[in-house]
C-alpha positions in Angstrom: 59.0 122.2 74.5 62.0 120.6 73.6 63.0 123.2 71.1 62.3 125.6 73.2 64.8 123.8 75.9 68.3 123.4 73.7 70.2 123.7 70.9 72.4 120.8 70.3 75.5 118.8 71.8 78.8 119.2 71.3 82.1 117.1 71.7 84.0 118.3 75.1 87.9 117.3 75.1 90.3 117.5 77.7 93.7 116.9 76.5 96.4 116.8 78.9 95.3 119.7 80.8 97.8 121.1 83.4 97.0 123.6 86.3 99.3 124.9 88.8 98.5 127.5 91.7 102.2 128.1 92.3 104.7 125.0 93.4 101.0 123.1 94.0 99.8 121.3 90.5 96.4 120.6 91.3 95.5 119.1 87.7 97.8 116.6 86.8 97.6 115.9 83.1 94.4 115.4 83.0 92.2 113.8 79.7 89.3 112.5 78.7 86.4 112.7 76.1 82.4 114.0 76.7 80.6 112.9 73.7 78.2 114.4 72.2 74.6 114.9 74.3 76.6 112.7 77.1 75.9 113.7 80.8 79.5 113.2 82.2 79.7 113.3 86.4 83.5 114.0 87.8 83.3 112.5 91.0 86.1 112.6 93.6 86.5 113.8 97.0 87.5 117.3 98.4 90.6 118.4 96.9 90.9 116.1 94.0 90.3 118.8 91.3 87.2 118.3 90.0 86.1 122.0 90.9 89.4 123.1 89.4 89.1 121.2 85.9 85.3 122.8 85.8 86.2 126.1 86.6 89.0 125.3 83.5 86.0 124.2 81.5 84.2 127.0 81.6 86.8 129.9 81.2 87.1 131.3 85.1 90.5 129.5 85.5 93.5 129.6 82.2 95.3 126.2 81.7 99.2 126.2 81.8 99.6 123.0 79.5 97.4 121.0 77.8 94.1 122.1 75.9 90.2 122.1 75.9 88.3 121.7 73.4 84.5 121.9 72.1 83.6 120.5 68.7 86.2 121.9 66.5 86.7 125.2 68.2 89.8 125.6 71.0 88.8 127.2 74.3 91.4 127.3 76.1 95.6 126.3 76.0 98.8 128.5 76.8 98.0 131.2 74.6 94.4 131.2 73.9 91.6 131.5 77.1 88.4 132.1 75.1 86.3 134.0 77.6 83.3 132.3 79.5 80.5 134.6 78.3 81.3 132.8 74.5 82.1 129.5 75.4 78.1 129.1 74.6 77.4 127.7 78.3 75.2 127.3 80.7 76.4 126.9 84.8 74.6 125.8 87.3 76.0 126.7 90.8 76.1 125.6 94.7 75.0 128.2 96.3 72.8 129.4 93.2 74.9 132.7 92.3 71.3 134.7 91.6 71.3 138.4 91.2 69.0 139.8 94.9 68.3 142.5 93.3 66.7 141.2 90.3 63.3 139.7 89.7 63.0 136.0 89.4 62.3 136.4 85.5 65.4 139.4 84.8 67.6 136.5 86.5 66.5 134.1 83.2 66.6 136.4 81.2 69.7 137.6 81.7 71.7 135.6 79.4 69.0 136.5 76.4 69.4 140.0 77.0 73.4 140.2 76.8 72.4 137.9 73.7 69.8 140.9 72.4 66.9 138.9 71.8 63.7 140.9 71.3 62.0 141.6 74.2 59.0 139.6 73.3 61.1 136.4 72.3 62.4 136.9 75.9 59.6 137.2 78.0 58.2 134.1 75.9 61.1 132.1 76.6 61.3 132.9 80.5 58.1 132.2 81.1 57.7 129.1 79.3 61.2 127.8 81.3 60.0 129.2 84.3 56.4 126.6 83.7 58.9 123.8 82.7 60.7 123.7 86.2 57.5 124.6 88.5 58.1 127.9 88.7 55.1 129.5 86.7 53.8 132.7 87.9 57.1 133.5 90.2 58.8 135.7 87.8 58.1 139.2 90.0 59.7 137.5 93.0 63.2 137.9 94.2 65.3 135.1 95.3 65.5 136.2 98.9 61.6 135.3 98.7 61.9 131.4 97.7 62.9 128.7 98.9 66.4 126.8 98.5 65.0 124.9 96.2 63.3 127.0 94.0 66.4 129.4 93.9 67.8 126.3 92.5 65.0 125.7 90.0 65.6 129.5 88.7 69.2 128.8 88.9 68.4 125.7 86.4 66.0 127.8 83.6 68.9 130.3 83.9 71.7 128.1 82.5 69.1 127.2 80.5 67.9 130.1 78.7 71.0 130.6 76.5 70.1 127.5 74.6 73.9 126.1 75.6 75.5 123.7 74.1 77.6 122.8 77.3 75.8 122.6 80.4 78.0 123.1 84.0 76.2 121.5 87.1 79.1 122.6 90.5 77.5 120.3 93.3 74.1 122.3 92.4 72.2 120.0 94.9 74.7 120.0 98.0 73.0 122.8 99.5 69.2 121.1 99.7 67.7 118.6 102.1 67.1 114.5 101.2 63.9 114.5 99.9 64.5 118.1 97.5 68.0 116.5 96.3 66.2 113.6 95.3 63.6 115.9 93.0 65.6 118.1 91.9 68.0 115.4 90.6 65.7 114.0 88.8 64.5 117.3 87.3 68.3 118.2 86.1 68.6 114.7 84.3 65.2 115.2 82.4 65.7 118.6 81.2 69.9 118.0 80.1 68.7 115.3 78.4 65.9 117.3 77.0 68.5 120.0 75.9 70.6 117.2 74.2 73.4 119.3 75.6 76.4 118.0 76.6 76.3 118.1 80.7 79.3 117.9 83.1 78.4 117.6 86.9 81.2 117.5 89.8 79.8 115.8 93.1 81.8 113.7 96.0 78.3 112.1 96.2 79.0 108.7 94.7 74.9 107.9 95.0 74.3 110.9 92.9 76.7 110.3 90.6 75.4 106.5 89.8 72.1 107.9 89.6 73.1 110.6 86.8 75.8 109.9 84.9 75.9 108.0 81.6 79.8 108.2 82.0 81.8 108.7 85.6 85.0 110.3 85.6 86.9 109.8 89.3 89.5 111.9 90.4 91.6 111.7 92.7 94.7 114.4 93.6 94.6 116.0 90.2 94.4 112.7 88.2 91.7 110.9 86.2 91.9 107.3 88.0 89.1 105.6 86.5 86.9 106.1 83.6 83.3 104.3 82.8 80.2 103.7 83.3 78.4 103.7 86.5 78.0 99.8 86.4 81.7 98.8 85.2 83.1 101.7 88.0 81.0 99.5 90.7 81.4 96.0 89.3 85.1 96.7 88.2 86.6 99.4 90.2 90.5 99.9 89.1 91.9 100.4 92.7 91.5 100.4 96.3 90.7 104.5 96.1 87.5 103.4 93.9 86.2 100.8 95.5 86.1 102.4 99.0 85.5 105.8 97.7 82.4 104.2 95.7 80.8 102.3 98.6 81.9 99.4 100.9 80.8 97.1 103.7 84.5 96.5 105.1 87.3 94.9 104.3 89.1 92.1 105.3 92.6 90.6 104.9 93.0 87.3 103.2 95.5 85.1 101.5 95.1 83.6 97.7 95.3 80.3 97.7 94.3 80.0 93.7 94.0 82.3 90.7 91.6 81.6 88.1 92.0 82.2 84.3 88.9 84.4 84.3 90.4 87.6 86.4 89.1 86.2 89.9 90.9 84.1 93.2 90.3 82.0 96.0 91.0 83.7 99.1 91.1 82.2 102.7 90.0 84.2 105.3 89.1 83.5 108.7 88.9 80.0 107.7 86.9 80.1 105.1 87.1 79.8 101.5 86.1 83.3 99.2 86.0 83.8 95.6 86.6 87.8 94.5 88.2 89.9 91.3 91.2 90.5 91.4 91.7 93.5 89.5 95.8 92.7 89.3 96.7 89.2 89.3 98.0 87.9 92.6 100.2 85.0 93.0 99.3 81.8 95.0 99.8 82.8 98.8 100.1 86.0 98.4 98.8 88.5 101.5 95.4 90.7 99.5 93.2 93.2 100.8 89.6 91.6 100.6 87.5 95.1 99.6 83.4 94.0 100.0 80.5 95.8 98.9 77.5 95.6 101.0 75.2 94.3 98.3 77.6 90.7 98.0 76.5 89.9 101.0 73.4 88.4 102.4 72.3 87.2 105.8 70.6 84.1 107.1 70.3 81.3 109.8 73.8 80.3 111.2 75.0 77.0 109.9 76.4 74.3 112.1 78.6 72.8 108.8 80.9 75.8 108.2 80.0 76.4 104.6 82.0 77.8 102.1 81.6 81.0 100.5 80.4 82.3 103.8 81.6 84.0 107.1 79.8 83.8 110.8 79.3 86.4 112.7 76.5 88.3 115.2 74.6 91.0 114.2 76.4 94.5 115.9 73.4 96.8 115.2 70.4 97.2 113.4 68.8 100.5 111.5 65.6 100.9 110.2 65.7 102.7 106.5 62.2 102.7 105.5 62.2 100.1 102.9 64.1 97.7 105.1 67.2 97.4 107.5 70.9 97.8 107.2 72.9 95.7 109.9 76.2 95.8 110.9 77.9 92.5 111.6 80.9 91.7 113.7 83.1 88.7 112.5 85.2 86.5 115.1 88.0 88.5 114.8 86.5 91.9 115.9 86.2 93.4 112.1 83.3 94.6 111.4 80.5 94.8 108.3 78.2 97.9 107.6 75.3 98.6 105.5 74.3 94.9 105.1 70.9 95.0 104.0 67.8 92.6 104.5 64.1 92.8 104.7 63.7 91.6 108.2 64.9 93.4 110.8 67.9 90.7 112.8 68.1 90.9 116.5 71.0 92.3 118.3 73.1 89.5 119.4 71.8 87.1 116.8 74.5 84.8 115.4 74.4 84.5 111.9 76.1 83.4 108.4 76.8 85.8 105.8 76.9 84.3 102.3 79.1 86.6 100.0 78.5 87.1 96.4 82.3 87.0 94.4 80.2 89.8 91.8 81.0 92.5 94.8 84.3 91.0 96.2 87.7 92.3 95.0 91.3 91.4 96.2 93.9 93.7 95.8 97.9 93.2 96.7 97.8 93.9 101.0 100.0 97.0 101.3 99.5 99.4 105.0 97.0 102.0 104.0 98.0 105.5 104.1 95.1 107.9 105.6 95.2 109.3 101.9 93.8 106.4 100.5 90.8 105.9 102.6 87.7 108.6 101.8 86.9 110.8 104.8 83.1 109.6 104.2 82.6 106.1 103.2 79.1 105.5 102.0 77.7 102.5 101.4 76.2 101.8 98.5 74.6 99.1 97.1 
């Protein structure tokens, strides 16, 4: 099945791609490399340009600096806009972008057909893509007679069908329920990897995007701000913009009181002693922004001694989420910690102490947040 599925990866290149819609530049000298086979996620929030640089990527939108690049061939700079029908791509969309009028199958097949492959060869093809994604035996529907989800799925053996080297996912699962997103995700990982096509997939959904991506790309106002892989962009993210758009507990503001030659510093906060990164090396005394995931920190018993490395506080709230419970935790001085997790369920009320891990701490130069820098939805991952 896998030859049936794909054709082959390709090197993507973005190099130094500018796009203006009038005085607004809404990619701002933007680069970076998709290897070959690589399933690259450009995360960022609303308005960053991630939906931009795709719609650059696949030939809707004409750059006015910079270049793109697949393999050896150029798709797109000042002069040249090669057009999206041979670009050799497949797109998956949001809202699905399936023809109502057309059977299920003449939506796959559509690609092989503008390709002129034999009739036979096509049938074959559709129907075994349409068995691959659960879909055998729908081909004389019409979309308005499925489900989101399977819309989706044909949407998916669609940008399949072509055999693409270049797959393009636009936020294909931000349109489906909790349990379907989850599927489904899983389903476009297996089969891009199956194709051994390169794969690039804009989401704000940070969970989505650590669950996908071998590389992450974040943007953030037309700019590439980080680069990596899902664990270095968690364990090491590059700014304050990362770390909160990528999941925190809270944060809370601290003083250095020592900086170790291994990258992280002793902070003092609420009279207590913390270790975290410090991404940029603070001096001694310096005010920081102490930035907390919610998987450095761990609840237990209070403790009479004041230890260090830990913070007291009483449990805010609690919330059941099936495989345990997130708790929120209010300090002495009125801040407050979401999304702490334990296996017990703690009491509203309860006073306890909160021992923090330095591996999700990170303390970056204290300097007034502007409501730019803070994500309209903070999630907190773990």
């Amino acid at each position: 099945m896998k030859s049936e599925l794909g054709a082959g990866a390709t090197r993507l290149q973005i190099d130094r791609v500018v796009k203006r819609y009038g005085p607004h530049t809404v990619l701002d000298d933007v680069s970076l490399t998709v290897e070959a086979g690589e399933f690259h996620v450009l995360l960022g929030p609303s308005g960053s340009g991630k939906s931009t640089l795709l719609r650059v990527i696949a030939g809707i939108e004409r750059v006015d600096e910079g270049q793109v690049l697949l393999g050896d061939q150029v798709l797109a700079d000042r002069r040249v806009c090669v057009p999206p029908e041979r670009r050799g791509l497949g797109m998956v969309f949001q809202d699905y972008a399936l023809w109502p009028h057309m059977t299920v199958a003449d939506n796959v097949g559509y690609a092989l057909r503008r390709q002129r492959v034999e009739r036979a060869e096509v049938t074959s093809r559709v129907d075994a893509l349409l068995e691959r994604v659960g879909l055998a035996g729908y081909g004389w529907r019409h979309p308005g007679e499925l489900s989101g989800g399977e819309q989706q799925r044909v949407a998916l053996a669609r940008a399949l069908a072509g055999h693409p080297s270049l797959l393009l996912f636009d936020e294909p699962l931000s349109n489906l329920d909790a349990d379907l997103k989850e599927r489904l995700r899983v389903e476009i990982a297996t089969l891009a990897r199956e194709t051994r096509a390169t794969a690039i997939y804009i989401t704000h959904d940070q969970s989505e995007a650590f669950a996908l991506a071998d590389r992450i790309s974040v943007l953030r106002e037309g700019r590439v701000v980080q680069q990596g892989t899902p664990e270095a962009i968690y364990s090491r993210p590059a700014s304050p913009f990362v770390a909160r758009f990528t999941g925190l507990s809270g944060e809370l503001s601290a003083t250095v009181e020592e900086v170790a030659e291994d990258g992280t510093v002793h902070v003092r906060v609420l009279d207590r002693t913390l270790v975290a990164h410090a991404p940029t090396r603070p001096s001694n005394g310096a005010p920081v922004d102490l930035l907390m995931r919610p998987a450095a920190l761990r609840i237990g018993r209070p403790d009479a001694a004041g230890a260090q490395r830990s913070l007291t506080g009483f449990i805010k709230d609690t919330a059941y989420r099936g495989r345990g419970y997130d708790h929120v935790v209010e300090l002495p001085d009125g801040a407050q910690l979401c999304g702490v997790f334990d296996q017990q369920a703690w009491p509203r009320g309860q006073t306890v102490t909160l021992t923090v891990e330095a591996g999700g701490c990170f303390a970056y130069p204290s300097a007034g947040r502007a409501a730019s820098d803070v994500p309209a939805q903070m999630s907190h991952a773990r």
